[in-house]
ChimeraX commands (.cxc) that place a marker at each C-alpha (Angstrom):
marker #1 position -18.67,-94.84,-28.58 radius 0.5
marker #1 position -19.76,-94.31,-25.35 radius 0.5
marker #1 position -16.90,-97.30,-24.09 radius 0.5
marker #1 position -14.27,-95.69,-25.77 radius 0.5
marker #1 position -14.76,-92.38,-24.08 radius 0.5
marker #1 position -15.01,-94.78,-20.55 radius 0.5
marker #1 position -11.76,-96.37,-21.39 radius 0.5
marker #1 position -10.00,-93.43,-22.13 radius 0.5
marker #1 position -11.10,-91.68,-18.80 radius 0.5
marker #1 position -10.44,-94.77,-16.99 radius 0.5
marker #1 position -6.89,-94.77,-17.79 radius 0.5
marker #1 position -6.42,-91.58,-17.98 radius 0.5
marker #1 position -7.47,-90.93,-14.41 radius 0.5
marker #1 position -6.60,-93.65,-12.67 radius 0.5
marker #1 position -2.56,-92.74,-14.17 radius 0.5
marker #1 position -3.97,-88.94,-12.51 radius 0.5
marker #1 position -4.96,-90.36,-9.62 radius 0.5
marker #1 position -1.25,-91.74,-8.86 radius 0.5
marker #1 position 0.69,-89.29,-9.92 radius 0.5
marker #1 position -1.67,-87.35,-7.56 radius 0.5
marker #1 position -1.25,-90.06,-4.32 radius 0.5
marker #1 position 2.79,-89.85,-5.18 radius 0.5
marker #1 position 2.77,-86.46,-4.79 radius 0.5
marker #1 position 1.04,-86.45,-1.70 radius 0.5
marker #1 position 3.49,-88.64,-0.54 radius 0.5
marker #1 position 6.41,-86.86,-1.43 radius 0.5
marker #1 position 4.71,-83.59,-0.10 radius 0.5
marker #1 position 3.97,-84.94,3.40 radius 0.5
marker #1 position 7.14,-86.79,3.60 radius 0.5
marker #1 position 8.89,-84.06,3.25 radius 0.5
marker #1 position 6.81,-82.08,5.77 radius 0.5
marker #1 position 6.40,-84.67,8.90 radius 0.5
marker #1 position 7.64,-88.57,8.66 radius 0.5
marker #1 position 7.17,-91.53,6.99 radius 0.5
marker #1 position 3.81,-93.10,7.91 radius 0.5
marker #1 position 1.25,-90.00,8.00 radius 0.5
marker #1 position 3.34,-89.78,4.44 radius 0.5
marker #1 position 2.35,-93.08,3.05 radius 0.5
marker #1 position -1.35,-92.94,5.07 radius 0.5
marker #1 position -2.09,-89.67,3.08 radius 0.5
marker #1 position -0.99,-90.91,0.00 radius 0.5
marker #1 position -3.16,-93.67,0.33 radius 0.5
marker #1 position -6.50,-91.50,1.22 radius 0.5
marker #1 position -5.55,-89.21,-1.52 radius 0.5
marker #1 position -5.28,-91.78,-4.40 radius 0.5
marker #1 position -8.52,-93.38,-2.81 radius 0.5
marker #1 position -10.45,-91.02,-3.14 radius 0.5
marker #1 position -9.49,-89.89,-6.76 radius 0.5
marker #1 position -9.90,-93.52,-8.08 radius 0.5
marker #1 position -13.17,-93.12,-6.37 radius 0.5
marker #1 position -14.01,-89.58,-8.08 radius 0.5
marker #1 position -12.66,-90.85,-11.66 radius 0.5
marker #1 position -15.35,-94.02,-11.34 radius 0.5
marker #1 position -18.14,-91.80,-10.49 radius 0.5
marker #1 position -17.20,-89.37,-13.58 radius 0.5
marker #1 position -16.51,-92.58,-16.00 radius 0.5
marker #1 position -19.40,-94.59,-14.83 radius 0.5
marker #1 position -22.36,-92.85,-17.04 radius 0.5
marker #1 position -20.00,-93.64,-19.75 radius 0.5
marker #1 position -20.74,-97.44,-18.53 radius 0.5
marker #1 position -24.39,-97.05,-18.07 radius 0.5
marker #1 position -25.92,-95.04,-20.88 radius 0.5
marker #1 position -25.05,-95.50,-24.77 radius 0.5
marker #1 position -25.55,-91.71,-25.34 radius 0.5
marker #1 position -22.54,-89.76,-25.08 radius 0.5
marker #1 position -24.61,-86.69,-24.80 radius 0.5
marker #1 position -26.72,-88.24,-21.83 radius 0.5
marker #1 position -23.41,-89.60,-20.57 radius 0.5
marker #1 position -21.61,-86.35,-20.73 radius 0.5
marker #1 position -24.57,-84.25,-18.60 radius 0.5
marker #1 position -24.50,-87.04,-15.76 radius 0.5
marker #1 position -21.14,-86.27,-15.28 radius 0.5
marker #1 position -21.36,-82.81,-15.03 radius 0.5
marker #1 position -23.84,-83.54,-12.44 radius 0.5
marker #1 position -21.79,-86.10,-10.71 radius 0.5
marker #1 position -19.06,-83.87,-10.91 radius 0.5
marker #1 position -20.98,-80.85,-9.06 radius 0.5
marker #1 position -21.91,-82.88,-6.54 radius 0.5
marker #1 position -19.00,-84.17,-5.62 radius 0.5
marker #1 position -17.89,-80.47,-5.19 radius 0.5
marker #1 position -20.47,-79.76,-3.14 radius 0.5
marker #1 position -20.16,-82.93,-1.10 radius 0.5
marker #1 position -16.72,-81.63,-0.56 radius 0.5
marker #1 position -17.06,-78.01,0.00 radius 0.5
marker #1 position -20.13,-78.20,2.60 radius 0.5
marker #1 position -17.67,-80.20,4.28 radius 0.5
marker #1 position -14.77,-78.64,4.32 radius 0.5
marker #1 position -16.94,-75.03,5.06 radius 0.5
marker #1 position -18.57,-76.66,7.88 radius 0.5
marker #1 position -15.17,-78.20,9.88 radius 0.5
marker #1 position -13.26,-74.74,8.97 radius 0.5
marker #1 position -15.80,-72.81,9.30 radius 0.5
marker #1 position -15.44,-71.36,6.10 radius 0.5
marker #1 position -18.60,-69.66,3.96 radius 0.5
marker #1 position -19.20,-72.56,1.69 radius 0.5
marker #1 position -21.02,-70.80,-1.36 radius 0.5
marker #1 position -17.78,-68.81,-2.18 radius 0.5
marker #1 position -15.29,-71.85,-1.90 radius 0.5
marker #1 position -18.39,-73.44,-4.04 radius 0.5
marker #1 position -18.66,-71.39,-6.96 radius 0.5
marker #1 position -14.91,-70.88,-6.72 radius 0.5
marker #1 position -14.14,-74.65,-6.99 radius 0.5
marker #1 position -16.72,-75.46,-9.72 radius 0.5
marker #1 position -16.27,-72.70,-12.29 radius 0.5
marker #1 position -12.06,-73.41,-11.63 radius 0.5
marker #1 position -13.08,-77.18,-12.59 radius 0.5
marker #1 position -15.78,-77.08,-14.98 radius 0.5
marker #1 position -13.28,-73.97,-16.39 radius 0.5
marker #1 position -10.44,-76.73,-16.72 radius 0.5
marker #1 position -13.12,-79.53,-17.97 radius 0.5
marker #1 position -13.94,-76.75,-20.80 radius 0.5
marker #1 position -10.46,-76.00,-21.97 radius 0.5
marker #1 position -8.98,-79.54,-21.97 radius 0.5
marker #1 position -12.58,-79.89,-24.30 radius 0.5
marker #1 position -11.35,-77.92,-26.65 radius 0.5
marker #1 position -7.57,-78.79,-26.46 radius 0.5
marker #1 position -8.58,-81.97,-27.20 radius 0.5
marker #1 position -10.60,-81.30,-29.52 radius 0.5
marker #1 position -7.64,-79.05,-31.56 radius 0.5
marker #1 position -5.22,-81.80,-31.16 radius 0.5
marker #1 position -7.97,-84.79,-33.10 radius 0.5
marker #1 position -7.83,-81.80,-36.15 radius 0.5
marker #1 position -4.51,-81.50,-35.86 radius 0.5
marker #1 position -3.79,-84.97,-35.71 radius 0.5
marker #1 position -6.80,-86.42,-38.25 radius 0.5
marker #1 position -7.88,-88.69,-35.97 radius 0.5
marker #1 position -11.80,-89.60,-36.27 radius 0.5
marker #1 position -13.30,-92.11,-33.96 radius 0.5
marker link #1:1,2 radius 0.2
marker link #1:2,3 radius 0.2
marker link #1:3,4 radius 0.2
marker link #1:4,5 radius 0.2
marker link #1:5,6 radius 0.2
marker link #1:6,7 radius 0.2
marker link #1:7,8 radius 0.2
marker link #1:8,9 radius 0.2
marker link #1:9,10 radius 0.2
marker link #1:10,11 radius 0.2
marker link #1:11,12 radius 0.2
marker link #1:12,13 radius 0.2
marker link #1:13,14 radius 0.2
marker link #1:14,15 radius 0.2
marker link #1:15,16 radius 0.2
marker link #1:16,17 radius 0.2
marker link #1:17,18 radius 0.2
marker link #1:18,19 radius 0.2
marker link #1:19,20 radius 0.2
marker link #1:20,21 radius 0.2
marker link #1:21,22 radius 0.2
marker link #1:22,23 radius 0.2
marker link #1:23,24 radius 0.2
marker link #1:24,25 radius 0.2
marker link #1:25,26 radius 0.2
marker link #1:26,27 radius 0.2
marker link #1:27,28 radius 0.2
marker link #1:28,29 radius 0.2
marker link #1:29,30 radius 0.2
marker link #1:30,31 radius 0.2
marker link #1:31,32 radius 0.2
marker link #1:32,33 radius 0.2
marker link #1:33,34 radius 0.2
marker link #1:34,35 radius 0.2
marker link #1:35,36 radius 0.2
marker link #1:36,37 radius 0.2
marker link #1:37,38 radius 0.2
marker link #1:38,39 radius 0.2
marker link #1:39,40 radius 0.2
marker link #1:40,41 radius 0.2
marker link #1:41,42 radius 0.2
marker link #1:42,43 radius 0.2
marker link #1:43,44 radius 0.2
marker link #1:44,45 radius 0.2
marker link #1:45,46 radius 0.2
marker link #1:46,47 radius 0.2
marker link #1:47,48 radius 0.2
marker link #1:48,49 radius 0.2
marker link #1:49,50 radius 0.2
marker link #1:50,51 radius 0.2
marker link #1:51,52 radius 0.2
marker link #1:52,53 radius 0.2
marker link #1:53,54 radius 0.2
marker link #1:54,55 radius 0.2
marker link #1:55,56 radius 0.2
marker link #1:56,57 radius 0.2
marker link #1:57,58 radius 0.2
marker link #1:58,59 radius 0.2
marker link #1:59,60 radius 0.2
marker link #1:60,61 radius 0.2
marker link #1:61,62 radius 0.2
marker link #1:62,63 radius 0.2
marker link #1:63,64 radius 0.2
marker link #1:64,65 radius 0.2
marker link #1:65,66 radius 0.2
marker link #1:66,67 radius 0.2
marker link #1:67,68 radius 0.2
marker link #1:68,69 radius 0.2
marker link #1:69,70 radius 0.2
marker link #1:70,71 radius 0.2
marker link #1:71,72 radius 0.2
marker link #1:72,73 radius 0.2
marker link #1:73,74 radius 0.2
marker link #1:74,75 radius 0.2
marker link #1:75,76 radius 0.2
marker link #1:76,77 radius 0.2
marker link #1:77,78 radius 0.2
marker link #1:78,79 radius 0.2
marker link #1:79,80 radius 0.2
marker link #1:80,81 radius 0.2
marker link #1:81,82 radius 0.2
marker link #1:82,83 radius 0.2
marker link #1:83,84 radius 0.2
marker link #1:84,85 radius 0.2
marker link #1:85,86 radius 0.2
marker link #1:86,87 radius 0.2
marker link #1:87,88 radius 0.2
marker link #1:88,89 radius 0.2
marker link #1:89,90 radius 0.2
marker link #1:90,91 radius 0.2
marker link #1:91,92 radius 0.2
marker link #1:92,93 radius 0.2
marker link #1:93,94 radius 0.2
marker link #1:94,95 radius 0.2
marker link #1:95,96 radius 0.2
marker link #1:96,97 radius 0.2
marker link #1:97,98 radius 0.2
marker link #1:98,99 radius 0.2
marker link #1:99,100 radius 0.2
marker link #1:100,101 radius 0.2
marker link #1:101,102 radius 0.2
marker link #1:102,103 radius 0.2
marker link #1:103,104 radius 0.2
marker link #1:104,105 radius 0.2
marker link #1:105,106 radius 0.2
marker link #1:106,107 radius 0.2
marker link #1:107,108 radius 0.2
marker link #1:108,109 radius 0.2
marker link #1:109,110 radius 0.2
marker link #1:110,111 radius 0.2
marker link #1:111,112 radius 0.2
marker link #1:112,113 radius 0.2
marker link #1:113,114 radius 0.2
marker link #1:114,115 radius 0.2
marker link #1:115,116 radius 0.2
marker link #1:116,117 radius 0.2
marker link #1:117,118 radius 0.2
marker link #1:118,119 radius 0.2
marker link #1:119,120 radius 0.2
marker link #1:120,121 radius 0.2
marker link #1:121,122 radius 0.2
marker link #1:122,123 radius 0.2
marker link #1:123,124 radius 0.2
marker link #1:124,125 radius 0.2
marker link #1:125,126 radius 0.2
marker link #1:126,127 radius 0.2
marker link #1:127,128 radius 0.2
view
């Protein structure tokens, strides 16, 4: 159920991104004062609730989980390279290493919490 798997990914990132704008927050605070603290947080958590509708939204669009599931890969390469060809062009930084780097770390992460997943629905004898 391709709505299920939307709803879970919904919540699930949306409670990421804020744990992830909090900790920007506390990070920056700590680092320089109040306002570039709260202005960070802000970006940050933007632009993960951004990223986590872009990765849920074939879920929304296309009844095949399969279908749903390679659109997001997709989305979620581009997005990486989006990012990286930015980041390598104001650092000046070679952008096919920080590339490959960035999406075998998170299609590396993607695969494992798969499968940990995956072990815990055995475990657990859940069947959607």
């Amino acid at each position: 159920n391709t709505r299920l798997i939307a709803l879970a990914g919904l919540i699930t990132g949306i409670a990421a991104s804020l744990s992830m704008a909090a900790s920007e927050y506390l990070s920056t605070r700590t680092e320089q004062d109040n306002t570039r603290a709260l202005k960070s947080s802000l970006y940050t958590g933007g632009a993960y609730v951004f990223t986590v509708a872009c990765l849920v939204l074939p879920y929304l669009v296309f009844s095949n989980y399969v279908v749903s599931l390679v659109f997001t890969i997709v989305a979620a390469i581009f997005i990486i390279l989006v990012f990286n060809f930015y980041i390598s062009v104001a650092k000046d930084l070679s952008f096919k290493e920080r590339f490959f780097e960035m999406a075998g770390i998170s299609l590396g992460v993607a695969v494992i919490s798969f499968i940990i997943g995956y072990l815990i629905r055995l475990f657990l004898g859940v069947d959607i």
